[in-house]
Biopython code that builds the backbone (N, CA, C, O; Angstrom):
import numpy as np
from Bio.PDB.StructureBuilder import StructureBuilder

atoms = [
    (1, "UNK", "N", (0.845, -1.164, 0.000)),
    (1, "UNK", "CA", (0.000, 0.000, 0.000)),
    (1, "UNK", "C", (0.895, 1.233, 0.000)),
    (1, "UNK", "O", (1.953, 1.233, 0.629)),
    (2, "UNK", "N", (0.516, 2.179, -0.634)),
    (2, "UNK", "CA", (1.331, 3.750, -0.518)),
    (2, "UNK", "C", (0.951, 4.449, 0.534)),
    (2, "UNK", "O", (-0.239, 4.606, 0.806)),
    (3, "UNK", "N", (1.661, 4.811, 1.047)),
    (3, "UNK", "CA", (2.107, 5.527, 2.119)),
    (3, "UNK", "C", (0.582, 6.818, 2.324)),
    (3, "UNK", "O", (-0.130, 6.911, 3.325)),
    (4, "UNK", "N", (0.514, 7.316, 1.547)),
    (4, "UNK", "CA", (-0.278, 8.786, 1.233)),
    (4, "UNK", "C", (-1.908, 8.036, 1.000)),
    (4, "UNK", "O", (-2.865, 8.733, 1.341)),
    (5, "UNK", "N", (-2.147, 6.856, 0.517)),
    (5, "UNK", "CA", (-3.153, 6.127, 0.753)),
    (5, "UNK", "C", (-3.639, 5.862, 2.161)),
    (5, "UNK", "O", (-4.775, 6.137, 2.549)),
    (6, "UNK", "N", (-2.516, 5.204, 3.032)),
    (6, "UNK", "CA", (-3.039, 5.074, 4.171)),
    (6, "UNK", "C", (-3.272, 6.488, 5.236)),
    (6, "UNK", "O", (-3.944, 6.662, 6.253)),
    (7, "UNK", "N", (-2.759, 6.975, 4.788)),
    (7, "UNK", "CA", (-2.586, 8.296, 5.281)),
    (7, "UNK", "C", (-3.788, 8.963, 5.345)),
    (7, "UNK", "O", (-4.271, 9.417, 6.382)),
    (8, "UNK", "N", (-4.382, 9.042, 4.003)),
    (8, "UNK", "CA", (-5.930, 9.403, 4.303)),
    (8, "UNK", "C", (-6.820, 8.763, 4.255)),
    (8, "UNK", "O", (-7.964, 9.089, 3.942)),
    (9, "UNK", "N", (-6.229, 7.264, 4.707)),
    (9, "UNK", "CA", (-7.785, 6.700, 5.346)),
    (9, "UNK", "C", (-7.560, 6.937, 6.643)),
    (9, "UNK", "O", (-8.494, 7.590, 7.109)),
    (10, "UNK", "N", (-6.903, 6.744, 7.268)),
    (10, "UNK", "CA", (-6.888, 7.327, 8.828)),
    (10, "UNK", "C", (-6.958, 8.387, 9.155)),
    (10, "UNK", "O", (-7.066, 8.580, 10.366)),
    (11, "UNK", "N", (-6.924, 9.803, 8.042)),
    (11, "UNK", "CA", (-7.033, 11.265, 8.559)),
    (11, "UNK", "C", (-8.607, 10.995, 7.923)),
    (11, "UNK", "O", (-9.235, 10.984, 8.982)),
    (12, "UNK", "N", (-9.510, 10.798, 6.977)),
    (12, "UNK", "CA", (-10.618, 10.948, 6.376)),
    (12, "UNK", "C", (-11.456, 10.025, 8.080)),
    (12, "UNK", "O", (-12.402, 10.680, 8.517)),
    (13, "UNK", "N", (-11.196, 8.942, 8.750)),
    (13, "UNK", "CA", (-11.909, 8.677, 9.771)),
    (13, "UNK", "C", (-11.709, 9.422, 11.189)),
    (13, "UNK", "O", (-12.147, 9.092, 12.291)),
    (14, "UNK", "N", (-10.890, 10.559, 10.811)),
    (14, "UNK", "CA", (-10.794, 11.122, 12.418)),
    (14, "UNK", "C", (-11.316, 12.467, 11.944)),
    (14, "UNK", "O", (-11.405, 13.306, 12.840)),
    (15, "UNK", "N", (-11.663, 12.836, 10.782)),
    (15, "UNK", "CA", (-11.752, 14.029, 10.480)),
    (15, "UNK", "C", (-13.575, 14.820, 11.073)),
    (15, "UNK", "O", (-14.030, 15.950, 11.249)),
    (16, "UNK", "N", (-14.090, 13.338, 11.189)),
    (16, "UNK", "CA", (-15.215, 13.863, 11.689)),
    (16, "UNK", "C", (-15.312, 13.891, 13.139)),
    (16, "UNK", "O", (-16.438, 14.188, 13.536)),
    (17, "UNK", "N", (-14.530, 13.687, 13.952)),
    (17, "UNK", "CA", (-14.390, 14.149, 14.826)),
    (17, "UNK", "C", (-13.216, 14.862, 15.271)),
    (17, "UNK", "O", (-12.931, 14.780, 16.466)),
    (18, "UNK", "N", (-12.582, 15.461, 14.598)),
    (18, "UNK", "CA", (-11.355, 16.589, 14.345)),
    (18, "UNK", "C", (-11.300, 16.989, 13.359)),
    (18, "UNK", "O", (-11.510, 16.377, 12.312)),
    (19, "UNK", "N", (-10.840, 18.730, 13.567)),
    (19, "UNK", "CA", (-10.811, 19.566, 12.534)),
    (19, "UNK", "C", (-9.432, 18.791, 11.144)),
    (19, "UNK", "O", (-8.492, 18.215, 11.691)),
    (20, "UNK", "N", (-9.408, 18.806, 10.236)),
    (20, "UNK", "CA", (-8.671, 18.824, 9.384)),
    (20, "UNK", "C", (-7.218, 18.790, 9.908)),
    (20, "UNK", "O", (-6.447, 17.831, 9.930)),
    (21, "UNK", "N", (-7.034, 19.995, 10.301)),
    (21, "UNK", "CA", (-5.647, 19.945, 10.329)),
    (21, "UNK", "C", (-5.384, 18.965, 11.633)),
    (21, "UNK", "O", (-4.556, 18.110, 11.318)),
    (22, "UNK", "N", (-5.851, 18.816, 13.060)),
    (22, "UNK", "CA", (-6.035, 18.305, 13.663)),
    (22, "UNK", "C", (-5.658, 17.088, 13.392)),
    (22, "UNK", "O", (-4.540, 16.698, 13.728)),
    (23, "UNK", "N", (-6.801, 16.058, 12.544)),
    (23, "UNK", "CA", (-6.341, 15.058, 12.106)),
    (23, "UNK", "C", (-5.543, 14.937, 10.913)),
    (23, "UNK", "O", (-5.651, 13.817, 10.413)),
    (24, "UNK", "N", (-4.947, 15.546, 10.431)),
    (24, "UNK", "CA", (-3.650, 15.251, 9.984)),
    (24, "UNK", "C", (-2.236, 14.895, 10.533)),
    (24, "UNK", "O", (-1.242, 14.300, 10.118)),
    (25, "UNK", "N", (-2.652, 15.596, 11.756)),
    (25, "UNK", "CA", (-1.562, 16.240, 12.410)),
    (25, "UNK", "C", (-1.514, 14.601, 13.652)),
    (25, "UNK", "O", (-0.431, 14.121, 13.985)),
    (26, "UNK", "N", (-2.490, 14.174, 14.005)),
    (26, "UNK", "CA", (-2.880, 12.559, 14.824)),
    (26, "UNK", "C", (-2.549, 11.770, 13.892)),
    (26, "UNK", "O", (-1.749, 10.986, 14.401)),
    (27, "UNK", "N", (-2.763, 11.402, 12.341)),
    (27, "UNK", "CA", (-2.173, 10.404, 11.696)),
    (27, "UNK", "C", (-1.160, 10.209, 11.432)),
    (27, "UNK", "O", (-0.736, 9.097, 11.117)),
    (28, "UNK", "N", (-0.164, 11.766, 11.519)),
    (28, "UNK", "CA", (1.490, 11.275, 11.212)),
    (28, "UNK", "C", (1.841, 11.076, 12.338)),
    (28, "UNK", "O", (2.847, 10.368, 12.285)),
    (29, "UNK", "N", (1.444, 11.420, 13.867)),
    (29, "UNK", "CA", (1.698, 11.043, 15.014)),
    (29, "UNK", "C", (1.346, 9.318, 15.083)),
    (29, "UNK", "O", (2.169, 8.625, 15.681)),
    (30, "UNK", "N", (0.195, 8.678, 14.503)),
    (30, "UNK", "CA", (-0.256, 7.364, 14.797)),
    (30, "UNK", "C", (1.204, 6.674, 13.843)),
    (30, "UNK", "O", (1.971, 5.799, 14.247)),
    (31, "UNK", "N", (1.253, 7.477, 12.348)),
    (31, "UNK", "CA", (1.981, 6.234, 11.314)),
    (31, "UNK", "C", (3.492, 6.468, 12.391)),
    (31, "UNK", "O", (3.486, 5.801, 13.425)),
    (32, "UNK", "N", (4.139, 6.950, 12.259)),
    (32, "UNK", "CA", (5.621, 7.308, 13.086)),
    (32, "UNK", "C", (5.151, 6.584, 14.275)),
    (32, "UNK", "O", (5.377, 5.389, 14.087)),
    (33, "UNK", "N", (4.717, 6.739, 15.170)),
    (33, "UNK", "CA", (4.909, 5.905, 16.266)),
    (33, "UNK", "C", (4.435, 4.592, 16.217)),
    (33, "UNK", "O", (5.259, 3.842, 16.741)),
    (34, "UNK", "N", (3.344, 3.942, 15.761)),
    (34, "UNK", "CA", (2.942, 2.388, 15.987)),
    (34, "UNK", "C", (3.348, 1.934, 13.857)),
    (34, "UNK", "O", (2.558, 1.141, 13.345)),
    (35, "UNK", "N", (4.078, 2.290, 13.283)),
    (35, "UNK", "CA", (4.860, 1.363, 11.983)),
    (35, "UNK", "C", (5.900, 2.415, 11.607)),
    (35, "UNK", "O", (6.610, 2.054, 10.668)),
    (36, "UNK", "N", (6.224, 3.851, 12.194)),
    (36, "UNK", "CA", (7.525, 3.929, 12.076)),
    (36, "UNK", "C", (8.093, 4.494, 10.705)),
    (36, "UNK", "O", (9.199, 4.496, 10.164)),
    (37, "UNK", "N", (6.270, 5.186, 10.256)),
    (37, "UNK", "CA", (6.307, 6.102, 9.012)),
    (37, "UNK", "C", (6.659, 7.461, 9.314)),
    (37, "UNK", "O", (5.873, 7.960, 10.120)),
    (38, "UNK", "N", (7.612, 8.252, 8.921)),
    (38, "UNK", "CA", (7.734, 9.600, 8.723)),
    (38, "UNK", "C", (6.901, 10.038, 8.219)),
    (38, "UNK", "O", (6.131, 9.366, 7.533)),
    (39, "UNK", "N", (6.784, 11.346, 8.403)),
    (39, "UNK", "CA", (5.923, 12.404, 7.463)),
    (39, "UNK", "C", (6.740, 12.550, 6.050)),
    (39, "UNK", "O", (6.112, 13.155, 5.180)),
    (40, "UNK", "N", (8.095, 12.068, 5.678)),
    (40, "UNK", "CA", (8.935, 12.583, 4.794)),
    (40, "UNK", "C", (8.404, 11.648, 3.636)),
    (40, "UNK", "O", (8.289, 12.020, 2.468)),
    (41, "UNK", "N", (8.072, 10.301, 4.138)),
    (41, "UNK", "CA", (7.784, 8.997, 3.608)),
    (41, "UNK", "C", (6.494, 9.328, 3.008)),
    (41, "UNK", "O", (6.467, 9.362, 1.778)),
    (42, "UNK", "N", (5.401, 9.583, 3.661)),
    (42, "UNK", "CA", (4.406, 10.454, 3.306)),
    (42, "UNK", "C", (4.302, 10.906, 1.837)),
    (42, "UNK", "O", (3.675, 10.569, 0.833)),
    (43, "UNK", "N", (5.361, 11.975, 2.249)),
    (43, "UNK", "CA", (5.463, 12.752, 1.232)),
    (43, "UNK", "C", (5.457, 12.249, 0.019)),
    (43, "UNK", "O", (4.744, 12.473, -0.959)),
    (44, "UNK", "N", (6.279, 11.592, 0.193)),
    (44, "UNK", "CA", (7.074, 11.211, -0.669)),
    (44, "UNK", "C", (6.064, 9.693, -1.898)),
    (44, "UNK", "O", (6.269, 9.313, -3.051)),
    (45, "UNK", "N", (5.125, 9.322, -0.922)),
    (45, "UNK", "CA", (4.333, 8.355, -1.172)),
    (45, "UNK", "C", (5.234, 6.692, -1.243)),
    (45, "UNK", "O", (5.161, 5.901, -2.184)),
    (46, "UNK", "N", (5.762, 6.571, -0.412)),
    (46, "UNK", "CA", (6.392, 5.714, -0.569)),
    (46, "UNK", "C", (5.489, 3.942, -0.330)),
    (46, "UNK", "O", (4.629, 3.858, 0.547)),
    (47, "UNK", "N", (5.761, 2.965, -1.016)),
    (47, "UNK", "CA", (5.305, 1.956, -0.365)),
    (47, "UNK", "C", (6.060, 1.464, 1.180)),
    (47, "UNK", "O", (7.207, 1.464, 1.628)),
    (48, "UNK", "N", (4.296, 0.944, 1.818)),
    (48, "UNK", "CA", (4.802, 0.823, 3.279)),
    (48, "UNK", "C", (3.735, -0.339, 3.228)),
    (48, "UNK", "O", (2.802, -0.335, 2.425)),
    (49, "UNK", "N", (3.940, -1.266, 4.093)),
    (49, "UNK", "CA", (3.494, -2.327, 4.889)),
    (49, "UNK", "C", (2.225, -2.063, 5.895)),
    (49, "UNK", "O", (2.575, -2.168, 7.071)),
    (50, "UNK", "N", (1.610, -1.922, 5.819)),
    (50, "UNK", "CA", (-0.024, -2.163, 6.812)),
    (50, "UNK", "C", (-0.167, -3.165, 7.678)),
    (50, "UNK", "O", (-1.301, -3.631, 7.578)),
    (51, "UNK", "N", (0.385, -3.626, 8.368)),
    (51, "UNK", "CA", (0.472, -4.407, 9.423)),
    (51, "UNK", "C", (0.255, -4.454, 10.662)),
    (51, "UNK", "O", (0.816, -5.237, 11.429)),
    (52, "UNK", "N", (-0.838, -3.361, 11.068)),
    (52, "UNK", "CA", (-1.451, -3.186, 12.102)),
    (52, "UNK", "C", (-2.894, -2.629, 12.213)),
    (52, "UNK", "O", (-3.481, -1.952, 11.368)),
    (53, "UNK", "N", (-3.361, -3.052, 13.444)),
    (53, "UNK", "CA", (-4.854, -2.263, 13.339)),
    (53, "UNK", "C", (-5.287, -1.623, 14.123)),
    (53, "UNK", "O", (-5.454, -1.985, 15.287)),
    (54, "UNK", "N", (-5.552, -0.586, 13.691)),
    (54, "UNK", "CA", (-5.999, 1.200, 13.473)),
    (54, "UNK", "C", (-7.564, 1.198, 14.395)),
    (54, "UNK", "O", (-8.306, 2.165, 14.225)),
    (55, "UNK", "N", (-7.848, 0.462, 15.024)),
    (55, "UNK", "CA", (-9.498, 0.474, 14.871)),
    (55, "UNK", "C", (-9.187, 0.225, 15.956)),
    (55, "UNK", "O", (-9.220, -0.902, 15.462)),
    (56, "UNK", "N", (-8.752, 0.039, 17.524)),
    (56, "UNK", "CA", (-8.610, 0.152, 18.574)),
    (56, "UNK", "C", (-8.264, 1.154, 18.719)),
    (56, "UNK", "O", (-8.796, 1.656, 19.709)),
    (57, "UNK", "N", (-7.310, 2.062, 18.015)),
    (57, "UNK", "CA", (-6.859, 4.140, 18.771)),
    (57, "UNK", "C", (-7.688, 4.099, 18.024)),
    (57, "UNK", "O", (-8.394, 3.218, 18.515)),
    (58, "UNK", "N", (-8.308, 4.505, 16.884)),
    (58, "UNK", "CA", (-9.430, 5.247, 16.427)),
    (58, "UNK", "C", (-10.747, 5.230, 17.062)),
    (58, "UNK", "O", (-11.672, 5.987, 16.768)),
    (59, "UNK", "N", (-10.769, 4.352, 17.918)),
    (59, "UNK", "CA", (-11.817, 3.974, 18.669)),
    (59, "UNK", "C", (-11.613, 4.848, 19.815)),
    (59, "UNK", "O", (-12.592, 5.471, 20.225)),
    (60, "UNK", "N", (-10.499, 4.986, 20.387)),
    (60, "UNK", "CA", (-10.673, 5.366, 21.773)),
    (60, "UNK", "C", (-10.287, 7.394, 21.232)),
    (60, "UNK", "O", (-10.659, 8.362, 21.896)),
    (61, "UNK", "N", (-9.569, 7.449, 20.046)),
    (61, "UNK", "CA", (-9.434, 8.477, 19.404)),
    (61, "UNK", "C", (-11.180, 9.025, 19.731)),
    (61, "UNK", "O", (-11.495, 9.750, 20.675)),
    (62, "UNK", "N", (-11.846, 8.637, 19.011)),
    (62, "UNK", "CA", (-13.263, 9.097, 18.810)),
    (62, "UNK", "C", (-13.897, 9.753, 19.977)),
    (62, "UNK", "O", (-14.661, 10.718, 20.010)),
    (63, "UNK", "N", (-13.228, 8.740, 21.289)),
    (63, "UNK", "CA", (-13.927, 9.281, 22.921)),
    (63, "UNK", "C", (-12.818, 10.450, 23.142)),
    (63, "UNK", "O", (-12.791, 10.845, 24.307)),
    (64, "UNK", "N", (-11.978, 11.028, 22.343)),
    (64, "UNK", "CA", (-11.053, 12.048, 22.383)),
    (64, "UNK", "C", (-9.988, 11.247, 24.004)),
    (64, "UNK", "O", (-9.413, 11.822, 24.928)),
    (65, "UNK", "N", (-10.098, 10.222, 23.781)),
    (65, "UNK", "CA", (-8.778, 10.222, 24.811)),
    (65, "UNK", "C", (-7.414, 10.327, 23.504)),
    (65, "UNK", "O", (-7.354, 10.224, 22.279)),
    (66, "UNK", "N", (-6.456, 10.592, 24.648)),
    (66, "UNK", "CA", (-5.238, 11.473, 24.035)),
    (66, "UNK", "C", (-4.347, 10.173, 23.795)),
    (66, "UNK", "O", (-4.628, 9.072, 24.268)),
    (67, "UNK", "N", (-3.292, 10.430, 23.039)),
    (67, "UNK", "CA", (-2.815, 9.416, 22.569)),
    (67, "UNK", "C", (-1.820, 8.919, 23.637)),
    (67, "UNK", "O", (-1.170, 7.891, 23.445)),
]
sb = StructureBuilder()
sb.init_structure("model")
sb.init_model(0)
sb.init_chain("A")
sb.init_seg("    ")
for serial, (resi, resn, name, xyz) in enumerate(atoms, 1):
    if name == "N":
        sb.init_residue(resn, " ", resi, " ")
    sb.init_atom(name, np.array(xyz, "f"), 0.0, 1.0, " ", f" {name:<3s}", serial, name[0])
structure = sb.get_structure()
């Protein structure tokens, strides 16, 4: 999967409960810390590995607990 793909599926599901920039700003915090994606990688669209699941913090994301 590309990098910038996953990127906005995890900013497009927090976005309704955070402003835009907000959740942009929680998904390069989620990819960098739990698989160790940069924002540079991002950028860059690089292929990356999906090997984890998102749907336990997005879950507790939603009750706005903090990361």
């Amino acid at each position: 999967m590309k990098s910038r793909d996953l990127f906005n599926q995890l900013t497009l599901r927090l976005t309704s409960f955070y402003s835009q920039q907000e959740s942009e700003a929680l998904t390069y915090r989620l990819l960098d810390t739990f698989l160790g994606i940069k924002r540079k990688e991002v950028i860059l669209n690089e292929e990356v590995e999906e090997n984890f699941d998102f749907e336990p913090i997005i879950s507790r994301l939603h009750q706005k607990e903090p990361i």
